[in-house]
N, C-alpha and C positions, 0 to 999 in steps of 0.2 A: 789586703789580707796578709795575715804572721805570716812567715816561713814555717809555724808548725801547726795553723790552721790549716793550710795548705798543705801541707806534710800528710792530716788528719784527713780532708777531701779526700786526698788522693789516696790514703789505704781504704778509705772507705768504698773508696770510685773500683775501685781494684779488685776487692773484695765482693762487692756488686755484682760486679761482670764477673769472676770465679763462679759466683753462687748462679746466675742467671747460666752460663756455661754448662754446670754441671748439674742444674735443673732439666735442663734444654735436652742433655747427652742420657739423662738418667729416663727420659720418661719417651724421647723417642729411641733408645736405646739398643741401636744397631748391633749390638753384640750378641741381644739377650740376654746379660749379663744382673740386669736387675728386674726380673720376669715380666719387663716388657710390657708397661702395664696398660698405656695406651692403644698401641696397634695392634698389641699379639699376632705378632707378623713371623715366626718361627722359620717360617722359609729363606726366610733373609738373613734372620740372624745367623742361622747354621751356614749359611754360603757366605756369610762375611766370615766366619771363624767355626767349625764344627767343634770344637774343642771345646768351645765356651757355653754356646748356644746349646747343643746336645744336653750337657749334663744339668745347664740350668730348667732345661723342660723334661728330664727324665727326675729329678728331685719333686715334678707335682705330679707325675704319670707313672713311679718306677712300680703301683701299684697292677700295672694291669699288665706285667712282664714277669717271666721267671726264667727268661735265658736272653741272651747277648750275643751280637757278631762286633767281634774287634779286629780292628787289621786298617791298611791301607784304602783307598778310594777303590780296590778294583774290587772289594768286598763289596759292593753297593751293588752286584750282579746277583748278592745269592737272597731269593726270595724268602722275607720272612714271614707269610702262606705258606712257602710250600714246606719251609722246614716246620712249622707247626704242625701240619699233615704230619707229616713223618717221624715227630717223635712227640707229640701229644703235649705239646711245649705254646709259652708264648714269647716269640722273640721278639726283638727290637735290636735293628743294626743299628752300632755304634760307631762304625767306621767313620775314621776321618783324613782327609789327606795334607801332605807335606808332614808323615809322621816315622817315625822307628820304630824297636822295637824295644828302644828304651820308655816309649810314651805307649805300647802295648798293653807295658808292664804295667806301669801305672794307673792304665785307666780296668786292667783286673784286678788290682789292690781295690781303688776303691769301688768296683762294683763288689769284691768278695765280701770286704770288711760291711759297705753298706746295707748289700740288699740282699736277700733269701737269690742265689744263682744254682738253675738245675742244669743246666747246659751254657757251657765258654765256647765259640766256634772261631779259632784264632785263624784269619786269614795270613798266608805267607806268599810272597813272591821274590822275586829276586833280589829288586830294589833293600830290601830288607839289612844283607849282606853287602852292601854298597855304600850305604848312609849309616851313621849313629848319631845319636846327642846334636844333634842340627841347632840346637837353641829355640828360644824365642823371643826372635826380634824387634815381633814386631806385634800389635795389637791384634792382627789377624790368624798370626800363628802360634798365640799364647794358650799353654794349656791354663786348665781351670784351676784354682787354689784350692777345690776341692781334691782334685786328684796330685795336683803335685805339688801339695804341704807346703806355699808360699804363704805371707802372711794373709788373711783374708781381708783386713785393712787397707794395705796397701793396693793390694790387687783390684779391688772398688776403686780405689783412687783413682787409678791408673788409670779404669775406663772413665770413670766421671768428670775428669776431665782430659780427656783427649781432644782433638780436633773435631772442633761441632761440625767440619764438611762432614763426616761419617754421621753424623744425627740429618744434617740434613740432604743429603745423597738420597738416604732412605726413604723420608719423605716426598721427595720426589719421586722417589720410585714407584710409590703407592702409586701417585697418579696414573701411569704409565702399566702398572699390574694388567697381567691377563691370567685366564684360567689355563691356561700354559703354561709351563716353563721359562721365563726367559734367565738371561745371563748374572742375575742379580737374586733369582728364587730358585732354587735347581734341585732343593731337596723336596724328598716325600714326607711331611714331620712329623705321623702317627708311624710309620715304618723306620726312620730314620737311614730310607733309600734313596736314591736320587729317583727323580723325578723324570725319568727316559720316554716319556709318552712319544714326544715328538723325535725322537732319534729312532725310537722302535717303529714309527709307519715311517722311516724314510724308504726313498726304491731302492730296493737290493736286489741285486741277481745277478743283471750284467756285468761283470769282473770288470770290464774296460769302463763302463759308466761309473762304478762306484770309486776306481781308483783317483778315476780324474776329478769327483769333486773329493775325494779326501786323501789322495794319494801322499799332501804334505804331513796328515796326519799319524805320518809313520815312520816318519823319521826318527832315530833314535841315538840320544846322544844322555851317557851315565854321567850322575855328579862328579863322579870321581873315577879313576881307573882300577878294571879287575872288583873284585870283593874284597875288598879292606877291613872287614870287620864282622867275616865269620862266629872269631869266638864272641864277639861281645852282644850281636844277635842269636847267639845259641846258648848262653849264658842269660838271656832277656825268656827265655824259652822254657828254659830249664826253672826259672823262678815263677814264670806261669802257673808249668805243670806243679811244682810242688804246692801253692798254695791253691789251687784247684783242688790236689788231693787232700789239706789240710779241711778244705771247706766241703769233702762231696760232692763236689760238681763233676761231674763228666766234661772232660775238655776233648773236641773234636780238632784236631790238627788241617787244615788243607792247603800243599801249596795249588796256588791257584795254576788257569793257563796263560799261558805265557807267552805272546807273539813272536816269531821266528825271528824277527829283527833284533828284538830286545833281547832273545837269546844266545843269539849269535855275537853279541859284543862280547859275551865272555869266554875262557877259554873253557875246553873240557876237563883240567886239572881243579881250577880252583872252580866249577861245578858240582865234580867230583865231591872234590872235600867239603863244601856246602850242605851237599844232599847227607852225606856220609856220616857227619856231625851232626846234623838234624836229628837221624836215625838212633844216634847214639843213645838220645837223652828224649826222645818222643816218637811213639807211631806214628806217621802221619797217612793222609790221602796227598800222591802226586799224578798233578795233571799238569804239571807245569810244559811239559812235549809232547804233544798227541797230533793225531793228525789235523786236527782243527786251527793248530799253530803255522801251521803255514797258509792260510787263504783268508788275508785280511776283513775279507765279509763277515767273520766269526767276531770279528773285533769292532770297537766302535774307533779306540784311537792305538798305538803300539804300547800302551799299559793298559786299558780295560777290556775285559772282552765283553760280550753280548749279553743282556739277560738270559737270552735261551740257551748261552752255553754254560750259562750258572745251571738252570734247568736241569741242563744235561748232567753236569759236575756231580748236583744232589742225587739225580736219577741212578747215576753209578754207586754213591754210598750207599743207597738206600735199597735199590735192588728192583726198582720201579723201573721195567720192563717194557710198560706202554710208551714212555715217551724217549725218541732214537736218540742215539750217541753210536760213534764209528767204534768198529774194533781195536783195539787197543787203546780205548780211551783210559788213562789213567791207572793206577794199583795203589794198593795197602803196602805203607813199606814200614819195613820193620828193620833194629839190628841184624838181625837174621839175613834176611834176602835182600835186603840193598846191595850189595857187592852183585849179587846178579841178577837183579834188576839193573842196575847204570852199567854193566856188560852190556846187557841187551839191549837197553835205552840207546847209547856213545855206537854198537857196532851195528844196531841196524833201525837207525831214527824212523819213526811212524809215518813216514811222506805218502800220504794219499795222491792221485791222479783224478782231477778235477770230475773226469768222464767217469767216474764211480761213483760218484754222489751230487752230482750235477742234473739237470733237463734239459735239452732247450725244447719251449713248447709253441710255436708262431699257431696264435686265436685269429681268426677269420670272423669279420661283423659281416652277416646278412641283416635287413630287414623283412621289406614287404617279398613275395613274391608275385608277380604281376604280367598279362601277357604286354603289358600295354611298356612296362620300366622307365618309364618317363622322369624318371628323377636318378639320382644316385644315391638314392637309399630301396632302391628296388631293381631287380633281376629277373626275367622273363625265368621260366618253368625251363624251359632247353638250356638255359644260360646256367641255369643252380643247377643239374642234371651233369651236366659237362665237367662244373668245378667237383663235383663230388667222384665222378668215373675217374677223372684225371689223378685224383689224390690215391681212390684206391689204387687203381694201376699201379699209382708209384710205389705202392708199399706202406702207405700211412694208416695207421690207426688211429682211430678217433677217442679223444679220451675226455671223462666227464671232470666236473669239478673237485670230487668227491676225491677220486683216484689223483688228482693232483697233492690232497690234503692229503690222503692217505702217505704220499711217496715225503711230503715233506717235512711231517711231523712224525711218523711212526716208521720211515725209513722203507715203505713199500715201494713196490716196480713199476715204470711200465715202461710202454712199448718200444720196441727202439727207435720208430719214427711217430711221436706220437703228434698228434696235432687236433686241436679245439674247435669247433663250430659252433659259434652263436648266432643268436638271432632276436634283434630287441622288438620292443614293444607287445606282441603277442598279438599280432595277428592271423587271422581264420585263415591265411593263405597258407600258413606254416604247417596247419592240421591238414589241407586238403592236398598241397604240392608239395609243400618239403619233408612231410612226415614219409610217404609211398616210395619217395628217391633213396633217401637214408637207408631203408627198408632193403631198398634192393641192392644196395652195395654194402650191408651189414656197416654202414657206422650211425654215430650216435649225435645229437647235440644239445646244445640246452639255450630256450628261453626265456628271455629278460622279458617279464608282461609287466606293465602297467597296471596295478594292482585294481584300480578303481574302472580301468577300461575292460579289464577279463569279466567275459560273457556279454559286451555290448555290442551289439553286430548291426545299430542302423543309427544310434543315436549318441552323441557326447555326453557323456557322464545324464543327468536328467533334464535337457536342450532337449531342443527340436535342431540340433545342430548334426547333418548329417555328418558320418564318421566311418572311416575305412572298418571295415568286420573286424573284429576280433574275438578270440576264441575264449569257449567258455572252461569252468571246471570241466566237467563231462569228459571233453574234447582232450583236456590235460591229464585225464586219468586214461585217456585209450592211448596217449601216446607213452604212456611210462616206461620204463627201459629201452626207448629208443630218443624221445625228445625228453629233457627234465627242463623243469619253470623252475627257476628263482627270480631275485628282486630286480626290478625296476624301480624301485618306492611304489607306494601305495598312491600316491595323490601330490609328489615333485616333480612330475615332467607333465605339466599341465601345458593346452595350446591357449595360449594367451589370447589371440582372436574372439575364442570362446570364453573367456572369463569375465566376472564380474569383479568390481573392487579396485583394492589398491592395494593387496597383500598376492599379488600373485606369483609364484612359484615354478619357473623353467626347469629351475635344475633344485640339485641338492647343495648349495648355498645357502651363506645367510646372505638375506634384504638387508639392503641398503638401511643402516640405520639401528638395525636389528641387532638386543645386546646379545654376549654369549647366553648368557643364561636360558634368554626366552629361544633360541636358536637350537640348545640343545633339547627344551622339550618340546617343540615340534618336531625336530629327526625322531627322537625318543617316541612319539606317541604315532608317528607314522608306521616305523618300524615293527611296534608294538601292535598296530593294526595289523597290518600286513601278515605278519607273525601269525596270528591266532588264528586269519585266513586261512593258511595253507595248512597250518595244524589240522585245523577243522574237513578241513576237503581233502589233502593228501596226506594225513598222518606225519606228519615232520614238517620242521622250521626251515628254515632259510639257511646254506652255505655260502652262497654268492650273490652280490649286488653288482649293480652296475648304475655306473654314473649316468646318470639322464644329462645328456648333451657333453659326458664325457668330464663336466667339471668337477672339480672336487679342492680343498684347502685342506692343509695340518689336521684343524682343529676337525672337520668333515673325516678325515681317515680315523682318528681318535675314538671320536665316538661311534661311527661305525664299527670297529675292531672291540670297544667295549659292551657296545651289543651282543656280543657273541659270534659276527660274523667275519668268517672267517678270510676270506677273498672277496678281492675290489675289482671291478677291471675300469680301465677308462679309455680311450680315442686315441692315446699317444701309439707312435710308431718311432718313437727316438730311442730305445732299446731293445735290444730280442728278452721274453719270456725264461731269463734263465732259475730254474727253480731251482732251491739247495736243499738237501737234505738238513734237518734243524735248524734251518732260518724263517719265521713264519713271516717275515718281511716279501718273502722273494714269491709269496704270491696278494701282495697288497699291489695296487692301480696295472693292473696289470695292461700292457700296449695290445694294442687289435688292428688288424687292418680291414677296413673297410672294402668288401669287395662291389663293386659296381658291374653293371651292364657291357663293360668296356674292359673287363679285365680278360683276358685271355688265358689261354691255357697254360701258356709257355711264362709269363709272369704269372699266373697262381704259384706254378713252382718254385719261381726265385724269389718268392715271397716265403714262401714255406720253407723254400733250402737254408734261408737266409741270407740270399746272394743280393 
């Protein structure tokens, strides 16, 4: 063969492979960059790059939006629900991370110029004042050519042919997808929130358990030293607001909150002048130091904090009352009163004392009651008599589920030694021996029944298989204000012995085998039975479930909590019950201790004390 046949092969061979490259890159197109046309996979793209991904699926959706959250990743807190609520609005967070507030700017140019904007909601934190103009280096952290006027030509290039490991990373990914979250899907892509299901039912409450699995995640180290770049983030600010004003929009200012760690790297001088300069040139909302900045529970890592303290954040702008937030959560700063506000801020910081908005609540597991207690899920009538005198005596009040919700979400009281009594399954012993006891020493508890065993008192479900009594509606309405029922599931804590089939059901798990999908509607239609149950016979749904046999997974807490319901308890005893005021995590799986026939008096109360 010539040397310029060969020559001719070989651009051709070249050319080949370019096109096959950029075929490959363009159609599994990890960026989203070219509307993704085979996987429409959104969640991926935006967590390879939210810059790019974002704005190529809000050019086919910017229809069903008429306001915007922009700002940094810790904006991914504030619900775009609940700001709808609240100002008759439909938003869509736009937030993306590793950005400034020179790529703020840009991504409100081109929403102003492109799209009908009734409401701008500019998230601000610190970092802001820390970083400028970072670049983009790299395929992941490039803004879009829509937003930042780069050629539109060259910018396709770019992606189409980059490194086909990022087309095919992704593909593999597919395989691997769950209806979760993981480390490669992390966005919400009709909200443009992150995707928190599974950090939102992690256990919270224990201060010492939660630090020790994420205590590293609060380490705090700035890109740079001090705020370096005051004016040129308040100057990104200022070109906001004025084309905000230019176009009608109402632009909502918020520095967000702010973890104590990450605020403590700077000084109170160039804070000072940060906040001060803000003020200048924008009203804003500052929550950046409140009390919730000092108790990492509030936060998920030392830059985000919690959905529910977004919750909170709106609840304060908006004047919405029902859902709690601590005193002196955040203000309205203006030129005007900023000089004394950051007096009052710098001389007398917001530091709460945990025992003000804290619980600790130790739940007690009864089951049967029995003269016979032959098992350790059963305690003789003298034995449950004894454990309940011994509590009064001490001083304990008994508190229901309801009052727990109450204290966690609306900021309500209780007792100063409060403490929990349940008791699973719902058996007749409960109505006949433990209801009279409770009675006489004025406290309260609540049973976990078996939804499908309430009112079978000789027979398993429709067997000839005999069955410990269990107590009927009737029975559950003469004990109301002193025993309350909630969930056991309806028909998951089945006795296997007793069953037919190959589908059968101990707990609330999925079978072996079993995909999500079909797994969530049978929780879903159990739930859903069970539900209409109690509606029908005691006027109201269900607050509290309880794991049948104490198990439970992620995906199990998920959809329970999407249900509507609000508290989980399970069989652990490896943390104490500590409840927080606005965390609705701290009363998800919640620990129990099981008491037996063998428990004494003197250990109920180092149970209880938490000794």
């Amino acid at each position: 063969m010539s040397s310029k046949k060969w020559l001719v092969m070989f651009a051709l061979t070249v050319a080949l492979a370019l096109a096959v490259c950029a075929g490959f890159n363009v159609l599994a197109d990890p960026f989203g960059v070219f509307g993704d046309p085979i996987l429409d996979w959104y969640g991926y793209n935006e967590t390879n790059n939210p810059r790019t991904a974002k704005l190529v699926w809000l050019e086919e959706h910017h229809g069903d939006f008429d306001s915007y959250i922009i700002g940094s990743s810790s904006a991914a807190s504030y619900s775009v629900e609940e700001l709808n609520e609240y100002l008759d609005a439909s938003f869509y967070n736009l937030f993306v991370y590793g950005c400034d507030t020179e790529d703020y700017r840009d991504f409100a140019a081109y929403l102003l110029d492109s799209y009908e904007v009734k409401y701008l909601v500019l998230n601000l934190g610190i970092n802001e004042a820390n970083t400028y103009d970072t670049g983009q280096d790299s395929l992941n952290d490039r803004m879009h050519a829509l937003a930042s006027g780069e050629s539109l030509p060259l910018f396709y290039l770019r992606y189409a042919f980059s490194n086909p490991r990022y087309a095919s990373d992704k593909i593999a990914a597919r395989f691997r997808d769950t209806d979760l979250p993981q480390v490669f899907d992390v966005f919400d892509v009709p909200t443009g929130c992150y995707d928190k299901r599974v950090r939102d039912v992690e256990k919270i409450g224990d201060p010492a358990v939660y630090e020790a699995a994420h205590g590293g995640d609060f380490w705090v180290s700035p890109d740079t030293a001090g705020l370096p770049y005051i004016d040129q983030c308040i100057q990104s600010v200022a070109e906001i607001r004025d084309m905000c004003a230019e176009k009608g929009t109402e632009l909502i200012v918020i520095a967000s909150p702010v973890y104590i760690g990450q605020w403590s790297v700077y000084g109170q001088e160039e804070l000072r002048r940060y906040k001060t300069a803000l003020a200048e040139v924008v009203d804003y909302w500052d929550f950046s130091l409140t009390p919730v900045s000092y108790d990492s529970r509030y936060f998920y890592d030392a830059t985000h904090f919690r959905n529910t303290v977004g919750s909170m954040v709106l609840a304060e702008i908006f004047g919405n009352s029902r859902i709690y937030r601590p005193e002196d959560f955040g203000a309205y700063v203006t030129a005007e009163n900023c000089a004394a506000y950051l007096d009052e801020l710098f001389t007398y910081p917001p530091a709460s004392d945990p025992d003000s908005y804290t619980a600790d609540v130790p739940i007690l597991l009864y089951h049967h009651i029995d003269r016979d207690a032959a098992s350790d899920t059963a305690v003789t009538p003298e034995t449950f008599e004894v454990h309940i005198r011994t509590l009064a005596e001490a001083g304990y009040t008994a508190v229901t589920f309801q009052e727990m919700i109450d204290y966690v979400h609306h900021g309500g009281t209780l007792p100063a030694k409060p403490v929990c009594i349940t008791l699973d399954d719902g058996y007749l012993s409960n109505y006949e021996h433990a209801l009279p006891v409770l009675e006489k020493y004025g406290m309260r508890a609540t049973v976990f029944a078996i939804g499908v065993s309430v009112g079978h008192k000789e027979f398993y479900k429709d067997t000839n298989n005999p069955i410990t009594p269990h107590f009927g509606w009737e029975e559950a309405r003469e004990m109301a204000g002193v025993i309350d029922l909630q969930s056991h599931t309806w028909d998951l804590h089945q006795w296997a012995p007793f069953e037919t089939g190959d589908r059968i059901r101990t707990s609330a798990l999925p079978l072996d085998g079993e995909s999500e999908a079909d797994y969530a509607a049978v929780l879903a239609a159990d739930l859903e039975r069970y539900e209409a149950e109690r509606l029908r016979e005691l006027g109201a749904g269900f607050c509290a479930l309880a794991y049948p046999g104490g198990y439970y997974s992620d995906l199990t807490e998920v959809l329970i909590h999407q249900a509507g319901i609000p508290v989980t308890l399970s069989i652990r005893t490896d943390s104490r019950n500590v409840l927080v005021r606005g965390l609705p995590q701290s009363l998800y799986a919640l620990c129990r201790w099981n008491m037996t026939e063998r428990t004494g008096a003197a250990e109920l109360l180092s149970i209880v004390n938490g000794e």
